[in-house]
C-alpha positions in Angstrom: 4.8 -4.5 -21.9 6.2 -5.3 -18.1 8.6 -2.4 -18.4 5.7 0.1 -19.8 3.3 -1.2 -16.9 6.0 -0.4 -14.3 7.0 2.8 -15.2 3.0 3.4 -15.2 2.7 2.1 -11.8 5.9 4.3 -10.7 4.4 7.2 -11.9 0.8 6.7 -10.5 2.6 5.4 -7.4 4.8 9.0 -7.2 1.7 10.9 -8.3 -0.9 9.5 -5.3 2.1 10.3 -2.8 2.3 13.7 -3.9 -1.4 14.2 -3.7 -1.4 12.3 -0.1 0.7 15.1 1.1 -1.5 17.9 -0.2 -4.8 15.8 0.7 -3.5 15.6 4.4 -2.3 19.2 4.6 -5.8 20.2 3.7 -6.8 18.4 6.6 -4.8 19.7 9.3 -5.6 23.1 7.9 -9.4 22.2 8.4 -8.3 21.4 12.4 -7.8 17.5 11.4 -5.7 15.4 14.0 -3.4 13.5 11.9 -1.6 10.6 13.6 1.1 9.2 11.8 1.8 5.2 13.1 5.7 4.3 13.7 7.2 2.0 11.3 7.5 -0.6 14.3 4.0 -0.8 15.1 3.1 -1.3 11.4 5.9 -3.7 11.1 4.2 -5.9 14.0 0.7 -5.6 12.2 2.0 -6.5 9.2 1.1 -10.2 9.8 -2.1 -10.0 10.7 -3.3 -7.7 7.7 -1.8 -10.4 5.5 -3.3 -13.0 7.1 -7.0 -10.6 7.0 -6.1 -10.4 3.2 -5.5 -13.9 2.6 -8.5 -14.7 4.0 -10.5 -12.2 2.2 -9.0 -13.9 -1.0 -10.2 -16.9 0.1 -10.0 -19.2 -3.1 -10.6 -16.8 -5.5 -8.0 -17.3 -8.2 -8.0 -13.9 -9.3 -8.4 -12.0 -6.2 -5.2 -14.5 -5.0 -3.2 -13.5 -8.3 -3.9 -10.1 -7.7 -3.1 -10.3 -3.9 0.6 -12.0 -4.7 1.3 -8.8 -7.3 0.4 -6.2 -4.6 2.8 -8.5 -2.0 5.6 -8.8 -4.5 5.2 -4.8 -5.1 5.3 -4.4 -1.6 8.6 -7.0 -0.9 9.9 -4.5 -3.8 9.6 -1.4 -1.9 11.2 -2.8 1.1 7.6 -3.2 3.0 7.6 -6.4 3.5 10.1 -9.4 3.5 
């Protein structure tokens, strides 16, 4: 079941990237200013998000169970330490 719901997660992950790129090329075809942050400045916000989203979880055990999957996807990615 963890290797089916990974794969599924992989796939919807490579699937909303792909659509991402088309979404925003629509955009700057309609005139749209994209700006695109550098990795350094998201790296330095980083912090305060999670601190935002652990506040927002507040002492909801679900919303905390779910908040620790999304931050070990992310340490898996490379996002986050």
């Amino acid at each position: 079941m963890e290797v089916a719901a990974r794969e599924i997660s992989s796939s919807l992950r490579q699937h909303i990237l792909a659509q991402d790129t088309v979404a925003l090329e629509e955009f700057e075809a309609q005139g749209v200013q994209i700006t695109h942050l550098s990795p350094d400045l998201i790296a330095e916000g980083r912090p305060t998000a999670m601190n935002a989203w652990r506040r927002a979880a507040g002492d909801d055990e679900l919303a905390n169970e779910i908040l620790n999957s999304q931050i070990e996807f992310m340490q898996e990615l490379g996002l986050i330490d």
